[in-house]
N, C-alpha and C positions, 0 to 999 in steps of 0.2 A: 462445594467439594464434590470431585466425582464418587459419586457410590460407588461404581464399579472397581475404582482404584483403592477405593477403603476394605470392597469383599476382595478381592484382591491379595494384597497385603495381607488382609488377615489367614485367608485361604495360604501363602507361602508359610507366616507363620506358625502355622500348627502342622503344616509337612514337613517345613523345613526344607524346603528342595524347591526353588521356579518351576521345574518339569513335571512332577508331583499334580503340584498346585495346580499348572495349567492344563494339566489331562483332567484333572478334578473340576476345571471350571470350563473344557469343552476349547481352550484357546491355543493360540499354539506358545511354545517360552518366549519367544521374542515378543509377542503382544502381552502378553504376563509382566514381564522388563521392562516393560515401556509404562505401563498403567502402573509399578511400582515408581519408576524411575521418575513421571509428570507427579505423581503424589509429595516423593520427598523433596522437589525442587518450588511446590506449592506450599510446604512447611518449613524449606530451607533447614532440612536436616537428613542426617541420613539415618534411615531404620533398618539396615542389614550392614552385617560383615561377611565377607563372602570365607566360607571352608575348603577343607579339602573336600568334603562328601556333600556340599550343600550350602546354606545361608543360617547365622544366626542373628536373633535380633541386638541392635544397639540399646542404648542404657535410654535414649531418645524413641525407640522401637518398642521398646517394653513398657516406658509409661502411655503409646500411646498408641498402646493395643486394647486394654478394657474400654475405652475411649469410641475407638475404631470400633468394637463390636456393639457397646449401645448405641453409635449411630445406623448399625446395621439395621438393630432392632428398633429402631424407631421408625424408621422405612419401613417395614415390615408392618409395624403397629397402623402408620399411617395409611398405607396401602389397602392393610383389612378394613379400614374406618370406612372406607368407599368403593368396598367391592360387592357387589350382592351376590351373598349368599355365604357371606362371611363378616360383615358389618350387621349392627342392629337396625331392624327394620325400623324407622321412623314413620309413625303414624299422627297427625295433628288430629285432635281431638277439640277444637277448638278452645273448649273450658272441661274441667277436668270434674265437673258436677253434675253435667248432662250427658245423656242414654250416650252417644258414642263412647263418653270413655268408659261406662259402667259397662257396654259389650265387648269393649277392647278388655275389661279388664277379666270380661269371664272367658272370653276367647285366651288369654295366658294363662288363665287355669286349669283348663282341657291344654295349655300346649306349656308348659313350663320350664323346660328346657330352651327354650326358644330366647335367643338377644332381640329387645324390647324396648324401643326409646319413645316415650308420650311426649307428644311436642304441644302446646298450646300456642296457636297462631291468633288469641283472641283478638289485637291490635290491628289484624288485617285486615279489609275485605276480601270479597269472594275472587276478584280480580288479583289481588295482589297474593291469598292464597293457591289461586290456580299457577300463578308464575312461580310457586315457591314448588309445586309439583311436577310444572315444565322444566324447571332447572335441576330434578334432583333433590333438592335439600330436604323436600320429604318423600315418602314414599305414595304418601295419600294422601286426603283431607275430608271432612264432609261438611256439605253445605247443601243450601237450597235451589240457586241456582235460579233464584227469583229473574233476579235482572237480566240474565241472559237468553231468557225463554228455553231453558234448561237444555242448553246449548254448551258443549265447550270446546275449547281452540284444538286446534288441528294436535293430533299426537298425544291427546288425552282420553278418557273414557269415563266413561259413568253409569252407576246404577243406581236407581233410588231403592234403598235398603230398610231405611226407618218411617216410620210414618208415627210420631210422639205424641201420645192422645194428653189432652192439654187435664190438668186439674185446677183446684180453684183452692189456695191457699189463703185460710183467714183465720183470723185471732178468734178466742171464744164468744167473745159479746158481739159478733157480726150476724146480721138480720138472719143472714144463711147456713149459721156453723151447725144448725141440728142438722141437716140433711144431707142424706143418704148422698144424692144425687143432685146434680144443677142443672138446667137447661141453657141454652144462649140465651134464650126470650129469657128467662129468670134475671138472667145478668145484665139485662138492660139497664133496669134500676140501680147499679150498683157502681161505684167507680172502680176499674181496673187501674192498680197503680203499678208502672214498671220502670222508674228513674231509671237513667244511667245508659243506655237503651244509645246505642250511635252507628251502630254495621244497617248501615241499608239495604240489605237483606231481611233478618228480623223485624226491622222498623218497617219494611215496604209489608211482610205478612200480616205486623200484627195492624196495621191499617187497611188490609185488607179484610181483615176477619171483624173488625169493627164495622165496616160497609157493610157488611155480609149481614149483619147480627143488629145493626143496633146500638153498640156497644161503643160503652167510654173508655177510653185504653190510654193513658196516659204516660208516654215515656222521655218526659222533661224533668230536668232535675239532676241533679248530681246523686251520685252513689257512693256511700261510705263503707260499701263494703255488703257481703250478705249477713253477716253478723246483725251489723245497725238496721238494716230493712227486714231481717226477719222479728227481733221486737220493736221494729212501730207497728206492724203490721197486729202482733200477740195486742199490743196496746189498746189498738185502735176498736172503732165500731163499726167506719163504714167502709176502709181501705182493705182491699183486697188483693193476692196479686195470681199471674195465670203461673203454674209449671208444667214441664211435662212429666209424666208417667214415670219415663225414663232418668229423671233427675234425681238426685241426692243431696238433701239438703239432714243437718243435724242441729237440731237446740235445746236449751232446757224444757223439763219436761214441765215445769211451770207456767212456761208459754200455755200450754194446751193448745195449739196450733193444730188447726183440723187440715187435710190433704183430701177434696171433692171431688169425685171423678163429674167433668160436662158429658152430657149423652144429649141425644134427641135431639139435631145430629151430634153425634162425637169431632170436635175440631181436631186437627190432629197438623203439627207441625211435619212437614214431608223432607226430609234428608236425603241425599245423592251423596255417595262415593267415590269420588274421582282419584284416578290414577294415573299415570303414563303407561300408553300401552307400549311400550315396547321395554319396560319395568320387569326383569327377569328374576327380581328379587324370591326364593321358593316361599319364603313365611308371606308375605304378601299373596300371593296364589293361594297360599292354605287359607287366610285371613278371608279373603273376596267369596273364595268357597262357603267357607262357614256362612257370611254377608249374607250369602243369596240363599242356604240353606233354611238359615234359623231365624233369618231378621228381613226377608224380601217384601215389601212393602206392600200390601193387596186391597185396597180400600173399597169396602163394602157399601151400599145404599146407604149403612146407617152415619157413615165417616165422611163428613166436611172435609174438602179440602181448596184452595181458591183455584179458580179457572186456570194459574197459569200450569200447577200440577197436577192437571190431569192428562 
């Protein structure tokens, strides 16, 4: 159905007058007459009687005027859904327990006025979320950008913003739950358990970081959930597993589940921001801003990180 023919119509209807209507919509009465006239031969009814001073609607005109104007407004709705700076900015946070979304979410609380859609692209890869940013359907994403030698396709941009210093999550009866602190050397001896584990990105780091260290990292296995793996973990003696800093996990406080920060060196998971640069969206620009203000990545002597992000 033509829109134009529906604002239109509705446009005579509330003047009551074609000439009216069509100075009000910038056209002249003969293309106003026409754009009414293809409408009611595409409903095969007619929606006006013509007056002495003007036009009133038919009894076919009048029920299918409330009609005509929620299509209007659905246009309208529809339009704002995909316009920037009038649409909510979508941001993929990949999973909604890790430091990206816990920034995005204090980034909305310094900006709370602001339209805000969190997307979780966790099913993707790095490839298949960067196309989700080349096309639009998000505004962002962050990743590591492992495999691409932190490289992205033409029309994109990136910043490495996070750098998530890893901790070492274990139940109370583990060799290591009294301490302060861990080392990598420490965590030689111990199994890192991380089931579930299938973006090869993650999976390419944290086999990197086992090269690096030493270290058994384990991420075979099915995942039932973080519920079921945060008490085997409370359970267990010798299973362990890495988070970052930036993550959010909650459980019973029976667990007694200790959160170790690794130092000496500090490993630290390194996150990139990608965007489309030609992305006019204004919350976005405010968002990249804050990024680079309060979260710009700076890795220090003491801070691990693998060859390919540096």
């Amino acid at each position: 159905m033509d829109l134009e023919a529906v604002r239109t119509f509705v446009t005579v209807a509330e003047n009551g007058q074609f000439q009216a209507a069509a100075d009000e919509l910038g056209v002249t009465q003969q293309a106003a007459s026409k754009r009414v006239a293809g409408l009611q031969r595409e409903l095969d009814v007619k929606l006006f009687e013509r007056m002495a001073r003007g036009v009133r609607l038919t009894v076919d005109g009048q029920t299918f005027l409330p009609h005509a104007r929620e299509l209007l407004r659905a246009a309208e709705r529809a339009k704002a859904a995909v316009t920037p700076g009038r649409r909510a900015l979508r941001i993929d946070v990949v999973n909604r327990r890790i430091a990206p979304s816990a920034i995005l979410r204090d980034f909305y609380r310094q900006h709370p006025g602001i339209e805000l859609e969190v997307v979780t692209l966790a099913n993707l890869d790095a490839t298949a979320a960067l196309a989700e940013v080349s096309a639009g359907t998000v505004d962002a994403t962050f990743r590591s950008l492992r495999d691409s030698a932190r490289t992205v396709p033409s029309g994109l941009r990136s910043a490495r913003v996070i750098d998530d210093r890893h901790e070492l999550l274990v139940g109370p009866r583990h060799p290591l739950a009294d301490k302060k602190t861990v080392t990598p050397a420490e965590l030689a001896g111990h199994p890192i358990w991380m089931p579930g584990m299938t973006d090869a990105e993650p999976v390419g780091y944290y086999e990197d970081l086992a090269e690096a260290f030493g270290l058994t990292i384990d991420t075979i296995g099915p995942v039932f959930g973080a519920e079921a793996l945060l008490a085997e973990i409370a359970d267990s003696t010798r299973l362990a597993n890495l988070v970052g800093e930036g993550s959010r996990y909650l459980w019973p406080e029976s667990y007694h589940l200790r959160r170790i920060p690794v130092v000496d060196p500090i490993p630290v998971y390194p996150l990139s921001v990608i965007w489309r640069a030609d992305n006019r969206h204004p919350v976005l620009a405010n968002f990249l801003d804050y990024l680079r203000a309060r979260h710009q990545a700076a890795a220090g002597d003491d801070v691990w990180v693998p060859d390919w992000a540096r």
